[in-house]
Backbone bond lengths (Angstrom), bond angles and torsions (degrees), N, CA, C in turn:
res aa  C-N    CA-C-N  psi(-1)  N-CA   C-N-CA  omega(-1)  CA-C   N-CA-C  phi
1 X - - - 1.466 - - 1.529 108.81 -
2 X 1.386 106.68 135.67 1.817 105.42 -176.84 1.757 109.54 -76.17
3 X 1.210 106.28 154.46 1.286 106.29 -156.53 2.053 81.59 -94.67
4 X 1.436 104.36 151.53 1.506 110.50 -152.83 2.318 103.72 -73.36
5 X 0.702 126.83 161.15 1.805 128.31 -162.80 1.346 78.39 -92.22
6 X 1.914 94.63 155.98 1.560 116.25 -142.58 2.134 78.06 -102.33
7 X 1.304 110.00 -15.95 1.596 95.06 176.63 1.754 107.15 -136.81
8 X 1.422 109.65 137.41 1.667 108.31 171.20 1.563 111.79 -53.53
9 X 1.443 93.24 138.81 1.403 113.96 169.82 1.608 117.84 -113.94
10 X 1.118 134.82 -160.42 1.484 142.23 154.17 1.825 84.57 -171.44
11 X 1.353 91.50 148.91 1.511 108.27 -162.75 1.641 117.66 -152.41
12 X 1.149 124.01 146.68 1.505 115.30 -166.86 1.675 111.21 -135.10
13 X 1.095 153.65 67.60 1.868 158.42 176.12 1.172 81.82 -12.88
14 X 1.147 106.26 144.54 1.516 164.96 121.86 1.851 109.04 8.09
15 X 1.227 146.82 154.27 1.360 115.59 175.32 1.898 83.54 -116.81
16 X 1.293 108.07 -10.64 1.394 110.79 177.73 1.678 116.50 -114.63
17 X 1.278 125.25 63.17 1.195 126.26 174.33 1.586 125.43 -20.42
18 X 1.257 127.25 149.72 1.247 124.56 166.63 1.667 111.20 -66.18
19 X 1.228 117.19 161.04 1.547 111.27 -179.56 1.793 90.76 -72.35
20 X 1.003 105.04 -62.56 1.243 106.78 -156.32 1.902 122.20 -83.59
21 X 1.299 100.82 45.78 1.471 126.02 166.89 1.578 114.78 77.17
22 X 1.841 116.92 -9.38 1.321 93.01 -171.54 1.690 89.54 -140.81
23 X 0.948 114.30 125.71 1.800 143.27 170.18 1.086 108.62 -61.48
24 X 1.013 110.86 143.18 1.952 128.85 162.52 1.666 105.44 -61.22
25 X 1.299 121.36 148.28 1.379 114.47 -166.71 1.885 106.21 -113.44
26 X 0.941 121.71 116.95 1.401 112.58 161.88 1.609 139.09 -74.09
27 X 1.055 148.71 61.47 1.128 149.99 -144.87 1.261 146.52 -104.35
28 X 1.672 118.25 91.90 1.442 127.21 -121.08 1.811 89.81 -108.64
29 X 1.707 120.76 133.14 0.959 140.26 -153.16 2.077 101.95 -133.89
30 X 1.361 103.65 84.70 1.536 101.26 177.20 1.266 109.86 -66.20
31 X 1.904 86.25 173.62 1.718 90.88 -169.48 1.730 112.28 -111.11
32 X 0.968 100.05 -143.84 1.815 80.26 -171.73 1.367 122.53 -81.49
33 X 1.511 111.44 147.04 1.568 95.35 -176.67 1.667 117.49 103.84
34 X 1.510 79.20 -32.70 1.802 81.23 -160.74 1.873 89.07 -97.20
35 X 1.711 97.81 -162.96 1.448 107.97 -170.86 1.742 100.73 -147.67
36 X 1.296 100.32 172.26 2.071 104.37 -176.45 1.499 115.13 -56.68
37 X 1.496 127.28 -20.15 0.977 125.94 -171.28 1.587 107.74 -87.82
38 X 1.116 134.49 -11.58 1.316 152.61 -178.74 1.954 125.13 -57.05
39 X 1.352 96.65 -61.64 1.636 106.19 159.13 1.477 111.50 -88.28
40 X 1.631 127.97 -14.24 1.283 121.14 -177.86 1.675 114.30 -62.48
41 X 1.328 106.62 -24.41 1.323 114.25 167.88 1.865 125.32 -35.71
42 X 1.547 87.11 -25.76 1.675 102.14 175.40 1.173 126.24 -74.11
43 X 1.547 100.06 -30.91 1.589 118.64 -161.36 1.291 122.65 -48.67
44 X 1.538 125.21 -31.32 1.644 117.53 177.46 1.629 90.29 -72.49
45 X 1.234 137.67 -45.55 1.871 120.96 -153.82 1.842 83.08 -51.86
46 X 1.484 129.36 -46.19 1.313 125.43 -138.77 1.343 121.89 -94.56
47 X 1.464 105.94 -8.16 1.488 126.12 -160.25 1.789 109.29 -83.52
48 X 1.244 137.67 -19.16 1.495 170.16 -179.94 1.510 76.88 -27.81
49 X 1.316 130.88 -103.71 1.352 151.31 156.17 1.206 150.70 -41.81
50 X 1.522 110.37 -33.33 1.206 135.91 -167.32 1.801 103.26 -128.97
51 X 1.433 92.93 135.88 1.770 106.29 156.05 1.273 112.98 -67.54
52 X 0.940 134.24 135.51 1.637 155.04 162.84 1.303 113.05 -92.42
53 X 1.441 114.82 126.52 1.753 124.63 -178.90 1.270 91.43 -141.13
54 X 1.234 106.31 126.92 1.416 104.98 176.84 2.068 94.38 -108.59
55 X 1.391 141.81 144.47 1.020 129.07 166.24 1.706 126.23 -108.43
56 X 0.734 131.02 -175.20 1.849 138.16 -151.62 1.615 98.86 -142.08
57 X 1.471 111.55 107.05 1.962 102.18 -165.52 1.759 84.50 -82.02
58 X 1.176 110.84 154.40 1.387 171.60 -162.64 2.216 88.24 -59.86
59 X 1.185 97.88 -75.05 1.497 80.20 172.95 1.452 131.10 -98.94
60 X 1.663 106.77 167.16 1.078 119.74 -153.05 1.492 92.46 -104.09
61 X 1.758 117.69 135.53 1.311 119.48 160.40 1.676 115.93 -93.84
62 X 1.520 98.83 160.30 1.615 89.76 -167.80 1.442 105.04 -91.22
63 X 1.478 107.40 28.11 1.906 109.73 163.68 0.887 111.12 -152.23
64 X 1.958 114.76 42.83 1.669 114.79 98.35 2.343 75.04 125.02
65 X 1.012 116.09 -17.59 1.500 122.27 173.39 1.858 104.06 -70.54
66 X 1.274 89.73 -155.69 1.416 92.27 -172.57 1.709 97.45 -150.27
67 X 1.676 108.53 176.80 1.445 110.79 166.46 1.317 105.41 -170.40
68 X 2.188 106.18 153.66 1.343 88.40 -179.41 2.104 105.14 -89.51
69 X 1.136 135.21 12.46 1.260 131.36 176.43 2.367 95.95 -179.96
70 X 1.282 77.41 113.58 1.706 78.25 147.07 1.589 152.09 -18.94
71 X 1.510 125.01 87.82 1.297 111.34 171.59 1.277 127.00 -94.22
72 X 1.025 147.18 178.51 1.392 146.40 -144.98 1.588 108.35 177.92
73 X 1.266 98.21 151.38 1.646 103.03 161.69 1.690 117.39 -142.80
74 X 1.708 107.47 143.29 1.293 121.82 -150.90 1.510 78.34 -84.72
75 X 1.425 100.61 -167.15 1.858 127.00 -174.57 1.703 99.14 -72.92
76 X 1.111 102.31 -32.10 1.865 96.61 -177.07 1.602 113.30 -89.87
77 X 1.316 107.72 22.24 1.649 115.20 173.15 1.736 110.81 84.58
78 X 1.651 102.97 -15.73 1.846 94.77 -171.12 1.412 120.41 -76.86
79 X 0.947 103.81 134.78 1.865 106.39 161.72 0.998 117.82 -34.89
80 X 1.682 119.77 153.95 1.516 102.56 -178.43 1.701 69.45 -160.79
81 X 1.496 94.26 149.52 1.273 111.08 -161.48 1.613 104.09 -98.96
82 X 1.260 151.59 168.58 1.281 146.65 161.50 1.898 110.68 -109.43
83 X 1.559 112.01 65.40 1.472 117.07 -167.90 1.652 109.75 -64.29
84 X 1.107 132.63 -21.14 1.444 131.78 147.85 1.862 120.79 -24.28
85 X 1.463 82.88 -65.13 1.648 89.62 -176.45 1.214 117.54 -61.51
86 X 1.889 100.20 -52.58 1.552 103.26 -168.40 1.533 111.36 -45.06
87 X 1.951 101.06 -46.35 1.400 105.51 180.00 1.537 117.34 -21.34
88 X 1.242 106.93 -69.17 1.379 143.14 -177.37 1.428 124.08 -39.16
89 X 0.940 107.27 -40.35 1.966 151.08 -172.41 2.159 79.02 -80.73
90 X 1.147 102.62 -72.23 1.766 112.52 -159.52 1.599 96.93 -40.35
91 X 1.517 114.19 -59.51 1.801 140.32 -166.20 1.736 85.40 -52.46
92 X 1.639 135.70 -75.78 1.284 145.93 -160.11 1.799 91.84 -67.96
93 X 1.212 128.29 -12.26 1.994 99.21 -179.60 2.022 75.96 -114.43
94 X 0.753 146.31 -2.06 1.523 155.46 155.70 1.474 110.90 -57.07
95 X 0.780 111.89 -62.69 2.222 128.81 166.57 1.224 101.23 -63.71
96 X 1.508 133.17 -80.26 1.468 120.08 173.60 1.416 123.95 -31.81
97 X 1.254 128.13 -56.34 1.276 117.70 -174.89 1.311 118.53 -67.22
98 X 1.478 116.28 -27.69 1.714 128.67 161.29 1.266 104.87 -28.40
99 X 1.720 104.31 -69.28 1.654 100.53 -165.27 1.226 118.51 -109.63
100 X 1.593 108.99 48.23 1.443 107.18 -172.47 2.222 106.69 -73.96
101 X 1.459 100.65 -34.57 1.174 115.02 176.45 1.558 123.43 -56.52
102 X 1.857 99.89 -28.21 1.757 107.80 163.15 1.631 111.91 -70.10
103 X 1.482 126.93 2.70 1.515 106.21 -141.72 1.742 80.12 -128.56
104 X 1.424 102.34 -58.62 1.662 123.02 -174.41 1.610 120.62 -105.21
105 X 1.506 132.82 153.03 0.873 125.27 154.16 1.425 134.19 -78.61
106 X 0.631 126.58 60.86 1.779 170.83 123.96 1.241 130.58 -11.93
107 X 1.216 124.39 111.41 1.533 116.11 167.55 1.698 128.85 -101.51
108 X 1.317 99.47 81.91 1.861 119.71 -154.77 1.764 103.86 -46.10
109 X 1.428 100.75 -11.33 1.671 101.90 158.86 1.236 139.59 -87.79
110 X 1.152 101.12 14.27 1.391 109.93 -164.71 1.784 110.96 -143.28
111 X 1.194 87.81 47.42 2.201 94.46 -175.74 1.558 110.41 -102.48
112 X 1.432 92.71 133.39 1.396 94.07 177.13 1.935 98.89 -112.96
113 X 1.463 92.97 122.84 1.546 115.74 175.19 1.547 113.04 -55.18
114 X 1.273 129.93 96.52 1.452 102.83 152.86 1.553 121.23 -128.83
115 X 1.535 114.94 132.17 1.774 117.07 -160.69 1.578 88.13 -124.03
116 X 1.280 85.42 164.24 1.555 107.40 169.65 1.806 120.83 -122.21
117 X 0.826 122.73 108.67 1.582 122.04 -179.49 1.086 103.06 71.72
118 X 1.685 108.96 -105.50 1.871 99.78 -162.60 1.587 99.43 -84.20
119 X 1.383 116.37 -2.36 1.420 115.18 155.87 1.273 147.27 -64.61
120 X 1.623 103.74 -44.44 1.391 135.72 119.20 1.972 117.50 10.22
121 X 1.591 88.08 -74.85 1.460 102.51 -175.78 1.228 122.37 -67.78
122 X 1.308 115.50 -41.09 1.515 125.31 179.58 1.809 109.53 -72.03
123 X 0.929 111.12 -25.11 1.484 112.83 173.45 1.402 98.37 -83.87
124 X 1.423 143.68 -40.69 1.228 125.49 171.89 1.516 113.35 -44.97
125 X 1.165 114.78 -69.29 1.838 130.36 155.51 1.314 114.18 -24.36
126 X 1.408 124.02 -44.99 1.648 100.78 -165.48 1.277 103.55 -78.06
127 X 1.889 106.29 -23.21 1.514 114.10 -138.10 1.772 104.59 -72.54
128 X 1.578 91.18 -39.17 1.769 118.62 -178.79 2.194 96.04 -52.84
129 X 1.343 103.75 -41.66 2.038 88.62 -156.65 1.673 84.92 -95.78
130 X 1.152 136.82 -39.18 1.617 122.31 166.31 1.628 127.40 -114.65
131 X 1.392 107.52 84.25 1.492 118.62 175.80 1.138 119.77 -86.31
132 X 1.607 125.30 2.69 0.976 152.64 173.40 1.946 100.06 -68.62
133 X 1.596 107.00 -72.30 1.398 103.11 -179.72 1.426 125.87 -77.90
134 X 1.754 116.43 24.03 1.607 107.05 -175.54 1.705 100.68 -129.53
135 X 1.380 108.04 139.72 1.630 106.31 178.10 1.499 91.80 -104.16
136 X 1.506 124.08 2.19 1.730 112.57 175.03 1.024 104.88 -169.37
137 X 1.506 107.03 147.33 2.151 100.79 153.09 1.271 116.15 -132.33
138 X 0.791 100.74 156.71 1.796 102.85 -174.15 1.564 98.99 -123.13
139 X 1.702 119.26 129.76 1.394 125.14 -173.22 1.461 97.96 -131.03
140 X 1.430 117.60 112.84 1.289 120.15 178.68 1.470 107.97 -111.11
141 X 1.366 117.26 125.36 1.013 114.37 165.90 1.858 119.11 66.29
142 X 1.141 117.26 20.41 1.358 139.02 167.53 1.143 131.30 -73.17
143 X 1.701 120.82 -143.78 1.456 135.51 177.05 1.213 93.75 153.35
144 X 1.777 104.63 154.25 1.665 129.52 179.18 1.728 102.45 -73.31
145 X 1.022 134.44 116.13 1.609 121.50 161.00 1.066 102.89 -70.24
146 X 1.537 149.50 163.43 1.526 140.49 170.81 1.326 100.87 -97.94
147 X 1.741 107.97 -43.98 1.442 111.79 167.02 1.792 135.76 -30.63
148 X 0.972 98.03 -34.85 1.486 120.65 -159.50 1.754 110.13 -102.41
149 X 1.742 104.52 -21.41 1.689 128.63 -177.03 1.568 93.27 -63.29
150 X 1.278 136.79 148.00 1.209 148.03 71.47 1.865 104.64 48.10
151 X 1.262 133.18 115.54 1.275 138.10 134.60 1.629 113.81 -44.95
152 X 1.280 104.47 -61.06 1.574 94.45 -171.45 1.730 99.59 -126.92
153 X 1.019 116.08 -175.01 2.072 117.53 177.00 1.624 93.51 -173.27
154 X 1.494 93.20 142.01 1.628 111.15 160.27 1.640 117.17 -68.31
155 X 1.205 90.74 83.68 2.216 98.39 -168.57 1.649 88.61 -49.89
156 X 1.486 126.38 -74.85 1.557 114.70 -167.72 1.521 128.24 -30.74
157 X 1.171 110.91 -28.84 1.518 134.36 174.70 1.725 89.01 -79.30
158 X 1.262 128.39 -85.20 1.866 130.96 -137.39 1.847 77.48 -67.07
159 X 1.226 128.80 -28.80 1.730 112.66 -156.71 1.820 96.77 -76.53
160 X 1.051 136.31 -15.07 1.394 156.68 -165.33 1.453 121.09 -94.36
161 X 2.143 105.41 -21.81 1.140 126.68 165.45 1.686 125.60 -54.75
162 X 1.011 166.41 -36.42 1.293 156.97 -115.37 1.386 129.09 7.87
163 X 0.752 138.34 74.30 1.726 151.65 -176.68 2.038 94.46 -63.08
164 X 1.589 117.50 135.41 1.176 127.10 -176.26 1.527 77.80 -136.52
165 X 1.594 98.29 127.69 2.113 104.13 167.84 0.843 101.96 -135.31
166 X 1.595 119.15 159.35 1.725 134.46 -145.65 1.660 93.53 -160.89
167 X 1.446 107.35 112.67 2.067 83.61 155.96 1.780 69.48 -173.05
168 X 1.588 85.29 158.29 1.584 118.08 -169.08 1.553 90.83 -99.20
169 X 1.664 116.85 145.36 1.541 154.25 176.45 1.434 111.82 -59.97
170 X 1.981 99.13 -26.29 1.634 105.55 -164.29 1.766 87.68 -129.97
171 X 1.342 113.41 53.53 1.432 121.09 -178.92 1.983 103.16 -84.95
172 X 1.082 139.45 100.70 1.309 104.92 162.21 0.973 130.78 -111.25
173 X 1.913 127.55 23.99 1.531 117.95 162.16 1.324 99.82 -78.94
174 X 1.961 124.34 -40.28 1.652 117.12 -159.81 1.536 85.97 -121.52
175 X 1.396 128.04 90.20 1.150 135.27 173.19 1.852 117.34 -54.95
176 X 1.162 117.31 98.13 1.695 148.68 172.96 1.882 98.62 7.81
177 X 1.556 106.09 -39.53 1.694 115.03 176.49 1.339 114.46 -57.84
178 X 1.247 112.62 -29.32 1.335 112.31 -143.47 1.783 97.61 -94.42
179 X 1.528 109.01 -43.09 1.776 142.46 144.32 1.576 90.52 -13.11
180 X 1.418 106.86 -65.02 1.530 113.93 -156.79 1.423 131.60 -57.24
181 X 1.779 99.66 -41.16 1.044 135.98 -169.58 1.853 100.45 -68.72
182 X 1.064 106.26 -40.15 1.639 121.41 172.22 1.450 121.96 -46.59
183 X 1.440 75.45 -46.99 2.046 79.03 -179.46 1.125 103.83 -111.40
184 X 1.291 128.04 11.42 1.904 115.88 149.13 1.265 104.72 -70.57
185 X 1.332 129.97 -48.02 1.281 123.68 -178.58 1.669 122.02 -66.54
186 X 1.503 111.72 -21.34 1.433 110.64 177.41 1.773 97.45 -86.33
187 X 1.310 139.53 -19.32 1.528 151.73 -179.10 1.726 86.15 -67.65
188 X 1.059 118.27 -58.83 1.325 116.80 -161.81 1.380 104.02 -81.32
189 X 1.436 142.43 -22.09 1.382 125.04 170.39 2.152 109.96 -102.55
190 X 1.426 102.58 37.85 1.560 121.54 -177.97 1.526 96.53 34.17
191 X 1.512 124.76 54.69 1.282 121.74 164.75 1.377 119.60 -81.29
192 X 1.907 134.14 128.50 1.396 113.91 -161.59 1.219 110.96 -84.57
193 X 1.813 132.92 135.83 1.203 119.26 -149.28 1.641 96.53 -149.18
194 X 1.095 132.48 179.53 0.972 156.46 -165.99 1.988 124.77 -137.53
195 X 1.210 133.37 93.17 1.353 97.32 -158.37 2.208 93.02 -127.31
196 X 1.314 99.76 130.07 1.600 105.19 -167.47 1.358 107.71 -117.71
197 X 1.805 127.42 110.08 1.400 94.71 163.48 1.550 113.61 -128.81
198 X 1.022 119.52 170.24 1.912 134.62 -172.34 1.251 96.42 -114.47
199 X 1.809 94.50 152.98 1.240 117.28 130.21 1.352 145.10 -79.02
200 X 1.634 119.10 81.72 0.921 139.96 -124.64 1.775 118.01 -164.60
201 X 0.971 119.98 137.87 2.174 107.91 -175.79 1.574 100.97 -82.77
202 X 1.375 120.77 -155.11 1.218 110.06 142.05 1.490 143.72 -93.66
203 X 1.577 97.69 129.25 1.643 116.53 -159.60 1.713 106.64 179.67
204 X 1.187 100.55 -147.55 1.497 112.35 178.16 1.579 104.02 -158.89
205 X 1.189 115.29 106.97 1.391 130.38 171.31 1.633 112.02 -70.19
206 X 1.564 104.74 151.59 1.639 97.86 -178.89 2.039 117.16 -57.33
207 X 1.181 99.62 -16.52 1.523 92.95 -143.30 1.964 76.19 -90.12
208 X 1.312 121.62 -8.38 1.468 126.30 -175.91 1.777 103.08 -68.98
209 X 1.888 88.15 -59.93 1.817 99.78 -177.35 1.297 112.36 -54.48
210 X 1.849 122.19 -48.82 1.102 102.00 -172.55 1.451 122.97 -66.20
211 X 1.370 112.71 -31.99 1.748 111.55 174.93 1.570 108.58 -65.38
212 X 1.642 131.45 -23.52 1.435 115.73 165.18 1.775 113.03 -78.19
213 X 1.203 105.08 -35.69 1.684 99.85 156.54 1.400 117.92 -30.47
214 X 1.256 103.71 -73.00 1.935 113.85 -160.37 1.609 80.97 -63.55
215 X 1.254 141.84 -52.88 1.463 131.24 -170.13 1.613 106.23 -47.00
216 X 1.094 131.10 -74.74 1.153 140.45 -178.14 1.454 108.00 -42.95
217 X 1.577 129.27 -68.19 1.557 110.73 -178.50 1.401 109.98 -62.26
218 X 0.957 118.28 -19.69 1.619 108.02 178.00 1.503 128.19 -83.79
219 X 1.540 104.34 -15.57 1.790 113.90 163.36 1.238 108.36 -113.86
220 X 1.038 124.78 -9.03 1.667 114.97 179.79 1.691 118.08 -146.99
221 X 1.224 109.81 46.73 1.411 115.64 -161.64 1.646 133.39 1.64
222 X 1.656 88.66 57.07 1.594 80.00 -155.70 1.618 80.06 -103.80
């Protein structure tokens, strides 16, 4: 008997199975506040090909959302990140994806990342220490923590990744700079990338999804 996954999911098959029993995985990572049912809203456009898991981060807010690590702000107004947790948060979607193959028929090599905000971030993070198990990620409305990065990464592997980015001009929890700053640093390690932005707050506008739509069936037949 499989021993039970270290975070809740809700999850939806494929309407087109793989022949050979295990699907490409889609794997949707909310952002703060929010909960698994949130990006699952996507799940029929994505399901064609791919299993859909949407996941549920690890902590509980005390107004009733969720998160994968704590933000905060000091006396001088700045954010301040809680890199303990996230750590922590990284190890628990690290274990899940281990045994996603005990849980689903699944091919745990073959996941395409997509987060939103502080979801966003953690897929930057997972994507950098296993580029081995992702054929994509999708970062909407995010930013790189450095905190949360990888010491070292197999660049030949992460340069092979496809990075798809999304964030709105009129963002003001993850202000559009900060977006920017992300993919100077993926420009500078020749990571192949994608970079999209709207007029838009923070969220994802239709005219955003449908251009990550046409992205997705067109690199990953999903």
């Amino acid at each position: 008997m499989s021993a039970p996954l270290p975070l809740h999911c809700v999850s939806v098959p494929p309407t087109h199975p793989a022949e050979n029993g295990k699907s490409p995985v889609v794997l949707l990572l909310h952002g703060y506040g929010s909960h698994e049912n949130d990006l699952f809203s996507f799940a029929n456009d994505l399901r064609r090909t791919h299993y859909v898991i949407s996941l549920r981060a690890p902590l509980r807010l005390g107004f009733g959302g969720f998160a994968w690590y704590e933000i905060n702000w000091n006396e001088s107004g700045e954010k301040w990140t809680d890199v303990e947790a996230g750590l922590n948060s990284l190890k628990l979607l690290e274990s899940f994806i281990d045994q996603l193959e005990d849980h689903f028929p699944v091919d745990s090599n073959a996941i395409t990342l997509m987060g939103f905000s502080q979801g966003a971030i953690m897929s930057y993070a997972y994507s950098f220490r296993h580029p081995e198990k992702l054929k994509a990620v999708v970062a909407m409305s995010g930013y790189i923590v450095s905190e949360l990065m990888p010491k070292q990464a197999v660049m030949e592997l992460v340069q092979k990744t496809p990075f798809y980015i999304t964030h709105g001009t009129e963002d003001a929890v993850i202000p559009v700079s900060w977006a920017k700053q992300g993919v100077d640093y993926l420009e500078k390690l020749k990571i192949n990338h994608v970079f999209k932005t709207y007029p838009m707050p923070h969220g994802i506008s239709p005219e955003a999804y449908a251009e990550l739509k046409a992205w997705l069936v067109e690199n990953l037949g999903i």
